[in-house]
N, C-alpha and C positions, 0 to 999 in steps of 0.2 A: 307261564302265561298261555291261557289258550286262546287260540285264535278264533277269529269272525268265521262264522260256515261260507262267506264270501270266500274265504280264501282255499274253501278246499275244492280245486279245481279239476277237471278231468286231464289230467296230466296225459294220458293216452290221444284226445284232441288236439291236443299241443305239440306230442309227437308228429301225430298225423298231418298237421298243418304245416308245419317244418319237412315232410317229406313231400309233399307238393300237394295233398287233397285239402282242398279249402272249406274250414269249418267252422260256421258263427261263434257256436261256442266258448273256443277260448278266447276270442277276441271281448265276449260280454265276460267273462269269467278274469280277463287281465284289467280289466277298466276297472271292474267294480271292488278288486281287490287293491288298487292301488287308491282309490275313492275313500274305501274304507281307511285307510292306512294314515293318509291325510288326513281325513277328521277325526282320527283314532288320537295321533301326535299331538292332532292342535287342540287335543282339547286337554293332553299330559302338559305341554308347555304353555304357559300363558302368555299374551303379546306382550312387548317391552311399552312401558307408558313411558310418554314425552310432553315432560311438564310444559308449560308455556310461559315465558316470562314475564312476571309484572310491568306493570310502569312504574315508575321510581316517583317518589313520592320531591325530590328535590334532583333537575334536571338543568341548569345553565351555564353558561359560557360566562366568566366574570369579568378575566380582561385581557387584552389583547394588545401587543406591544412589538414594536419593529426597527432592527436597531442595523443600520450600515456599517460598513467598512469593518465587522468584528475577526478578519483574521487577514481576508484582502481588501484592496480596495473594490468599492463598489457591490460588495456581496452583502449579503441578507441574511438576518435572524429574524422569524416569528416567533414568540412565545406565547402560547393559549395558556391560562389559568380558566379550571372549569371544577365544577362541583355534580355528582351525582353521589343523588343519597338515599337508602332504602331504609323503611323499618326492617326489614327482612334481607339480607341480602341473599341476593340468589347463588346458586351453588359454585356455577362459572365465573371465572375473573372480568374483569371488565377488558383485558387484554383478546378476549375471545365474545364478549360480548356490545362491546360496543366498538366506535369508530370514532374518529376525527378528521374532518374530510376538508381543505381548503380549493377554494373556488379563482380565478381568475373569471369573471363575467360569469360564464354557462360553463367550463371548462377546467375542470377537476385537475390540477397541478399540484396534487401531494396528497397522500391518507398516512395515516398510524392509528396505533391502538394505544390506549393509556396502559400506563405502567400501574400494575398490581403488586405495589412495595407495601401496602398498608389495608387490611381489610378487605382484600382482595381486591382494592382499587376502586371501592364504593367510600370514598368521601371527596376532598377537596385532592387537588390534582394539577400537574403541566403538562406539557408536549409541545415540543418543537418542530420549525419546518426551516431546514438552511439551504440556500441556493446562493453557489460560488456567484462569480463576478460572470461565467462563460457559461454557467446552467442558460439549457434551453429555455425554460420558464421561468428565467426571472422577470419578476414583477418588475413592471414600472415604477422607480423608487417615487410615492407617496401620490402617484394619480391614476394607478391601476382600480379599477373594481374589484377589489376581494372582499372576499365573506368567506366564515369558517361557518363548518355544521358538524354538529354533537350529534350524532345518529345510533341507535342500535341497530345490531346486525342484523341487516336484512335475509340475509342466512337462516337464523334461528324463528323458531314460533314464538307470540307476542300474544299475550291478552285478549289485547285491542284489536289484533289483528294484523297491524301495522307496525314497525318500531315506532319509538318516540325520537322527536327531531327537535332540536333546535339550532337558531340561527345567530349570527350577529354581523356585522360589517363595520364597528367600532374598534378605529386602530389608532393606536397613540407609534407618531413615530421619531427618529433620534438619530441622529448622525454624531461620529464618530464613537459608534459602539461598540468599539475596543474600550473606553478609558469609562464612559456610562453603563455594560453590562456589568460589570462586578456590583455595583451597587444594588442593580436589580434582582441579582441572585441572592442577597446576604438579605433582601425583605422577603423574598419567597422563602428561603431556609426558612427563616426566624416565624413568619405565619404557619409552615407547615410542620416546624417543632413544636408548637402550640396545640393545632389540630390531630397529630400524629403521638404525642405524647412520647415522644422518643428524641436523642442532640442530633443536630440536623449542621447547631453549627455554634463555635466557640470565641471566644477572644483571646487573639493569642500576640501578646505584647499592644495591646489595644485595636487590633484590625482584626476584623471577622472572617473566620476561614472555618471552609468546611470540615465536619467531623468527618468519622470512617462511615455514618449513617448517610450523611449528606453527599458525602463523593460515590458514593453508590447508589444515591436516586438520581444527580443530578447528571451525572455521566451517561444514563440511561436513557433521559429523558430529553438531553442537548448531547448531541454527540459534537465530540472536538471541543468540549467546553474548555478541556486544558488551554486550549491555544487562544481560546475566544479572554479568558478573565483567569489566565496563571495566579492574580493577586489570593485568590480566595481558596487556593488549595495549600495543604502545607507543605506539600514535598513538590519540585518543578520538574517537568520533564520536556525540555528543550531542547530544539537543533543546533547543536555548535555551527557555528559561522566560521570561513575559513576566510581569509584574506592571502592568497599566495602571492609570494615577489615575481613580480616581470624580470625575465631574465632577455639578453638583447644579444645578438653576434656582432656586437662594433670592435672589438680587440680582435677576432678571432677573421672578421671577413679584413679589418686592418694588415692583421700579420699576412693572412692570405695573397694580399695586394702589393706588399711590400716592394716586389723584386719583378714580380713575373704577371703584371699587367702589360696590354697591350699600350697604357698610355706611355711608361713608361721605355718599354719595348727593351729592356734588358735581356730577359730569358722568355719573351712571349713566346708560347707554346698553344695558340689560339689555333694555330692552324691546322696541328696536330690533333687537337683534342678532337676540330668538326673532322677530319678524317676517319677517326677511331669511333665517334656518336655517345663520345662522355664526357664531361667536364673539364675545363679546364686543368682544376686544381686536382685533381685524379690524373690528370696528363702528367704533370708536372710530378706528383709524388707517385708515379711507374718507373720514372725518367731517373729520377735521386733516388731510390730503393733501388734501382740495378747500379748507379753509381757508386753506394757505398757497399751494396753485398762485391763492387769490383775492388774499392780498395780494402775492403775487409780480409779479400782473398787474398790480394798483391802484401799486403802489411804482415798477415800470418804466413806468409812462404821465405820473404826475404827476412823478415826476424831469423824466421826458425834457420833457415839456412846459413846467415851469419852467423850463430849462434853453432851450429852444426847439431841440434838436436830436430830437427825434422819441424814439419809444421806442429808438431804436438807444442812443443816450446813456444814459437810465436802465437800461439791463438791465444793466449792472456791478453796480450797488450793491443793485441788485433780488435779484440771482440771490444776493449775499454774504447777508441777510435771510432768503432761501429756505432756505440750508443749517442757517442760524444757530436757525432756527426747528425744521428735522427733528431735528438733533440735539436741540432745546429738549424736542421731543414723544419722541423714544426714551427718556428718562434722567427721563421726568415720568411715563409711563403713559399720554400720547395716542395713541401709538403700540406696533405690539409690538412688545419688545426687540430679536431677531434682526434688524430693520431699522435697529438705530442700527448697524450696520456700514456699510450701504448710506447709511446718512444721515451718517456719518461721513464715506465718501470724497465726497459731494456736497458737504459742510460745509468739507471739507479744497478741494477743486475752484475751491468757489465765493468762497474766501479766495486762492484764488491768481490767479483770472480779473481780480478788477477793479486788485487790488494790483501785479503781476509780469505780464501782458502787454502785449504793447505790439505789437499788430497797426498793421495801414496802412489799414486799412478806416474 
């Protein structure tokens, strides 16, 4: 490609200007070649065209419906049913083209975009607005001022100029809409399997549930529907409920009390415990844990020693006494309860060691 005689510059200028002599020349000679350059491109590439979007030839909000209490108490379902219909439809979905915008008064409290499951979303159509029981915007159940608006996206170029808008503020509404929305899902199915020419939804043992087509518009389009109307899906996916037993410490704080309460004043160790800054029943079982590691020791030396085979001999019958005893102090109150487990398996241990082994030692 040959170049514009613009661009053949005095390159000696350019030198010269870079070493500190200042010369017009390249400066008109750098403008004009970059001038040229631009309108050389723009006239190899051509600008990108940006259609503008029709008006839709059928454009309304058909109906509009508000249902309480569908999963807590006191929470909200809208459901918009709306129609937009072109002879032409335009090339973008209507997820990207248009909007649905709900109002409180003057006060915009929820948008989405329609779902483009059918036709890119150019025929009949739902979309939902849910707000728990503790949403900052819920409506005033059935005296607030709402109105929904069908708008195209203000975003995009329009025809007209403007998107196309419409309005309604016509709301039918329904309490306890747990046990009412199922109904109202299984006539939207069955309308938009009609309009859609596709199963939206079947009979399965005489109650209408949704097909595999229908739990995948409607799940889209109600989120949490499962929990809102389980009746109308086939398969359920629910939260197990637990109901765990109350368990109580009356045997264990009883056993506790048995012996070494201060009412009783038998072994109270009350005044030992505030000296040391722990518990009672921890007083008490320091107290009996050195009592029986004393007779544990006394029983394994005078065995073995009568015996004349050393303490190795006595510690059978010693250690059988030891267990016999922890369990004695768990189930009496010298100890605290929670340890007659652990003095259980020593007790259990200590009946198996001298009876059922039979070492070579």
């Amino acid at each position: 490609m040959t170049l514009p005689k613009a661009l053949k510059c005095d390159l000696r200028g350019v030198k010269k200007f870079f070493n500190g002599k200042l010369h017009i020349k390249p400066f008109i000679c750098i403008f004009a070649s970059a001038l040229v350059l631009t309108l050389y491109f723009s006239w190899l590439i051509p600008p990108k065209n940006v259609f503008a979007i029709a008006a839709p030839t059928v454009l309304t909000i058909n109906n509009i419906t508000a249902y309480q209490g569908v999963i807590e108490d006191d929470d909200q379902l809208h459901i918009i049913t709306f129609t937009i219909d072109y002879a032409s439809s335009p090339t973008k979905s209507t997820d990207k083209t248009y909007l649905v915008r709900l109002f409180n008064d003057e006060t915009e409290i929820g948008v989405v975009t329609p779902y483009p499951f059918y036709n890119g979303g150019y025929s009949e159509g739902v979309v939902s607005f849910y707000f728990s029981a503790f949403d900052a915007n819920l409506p005033t159940w059935t005296t607030a001022n709402l109105s929904v608006e069908l708008t195209g996206n203000p975003s995009l170029p329009w025809d007209s100029g403007s998107p196309p808008v419409v309005k309604s503020s016509t709301w039918l509404s329904y309490n306890e809409g747990n046990v009412k929305l199922p109904a109202r899902i299984r006539v939207l199915a069955t309308n938009l399997e009609a309009v859609y020419g596709v199963d939206m939804i079947e009979s399965t043992f005489g109650v209408g549930q949704l097909t595999e087509n229908g739990e995948n518009y409607f799940n889209q389009v109600i989120v949490n529907l499962r929990l809102m109307a389980h009746s109308i899906f086939k398969s359920l996916i629910l939260t197990p409920e637990y109901s765990g037993a109350n368990f109580t410490n009356t045997y264990a704080e009883a056993s506790e009390n048995r012996w070494l309460t201060s009412a009783n004043g038998t072994f109270d160790l009350t005044n030992w415990a505030t000296i040391w800054g722990i518990s009672r029943n921890w007083t008490s079982s320091i107290f009996y844990v050195a009592f029986c590691i004393v007779v544990l020791f006394i029983t394994a030396f005078r065995i073995g020693v009568s015996r004349g085979g050393g303490v190795v001999d006595g510690s059978r019958p010693a250690t059988f006494i030891f267990g016999a005893l922890m369990i004695f102090g768990s189930f009496t109150g010298f100890m605290v309860f929670e340890a007659g487990i652990f003095a259980g398996v020593i007790g259990i241990l200590a009946i198996i060691f001298p009876l059922f082994w039979r070492g070579s030692i």
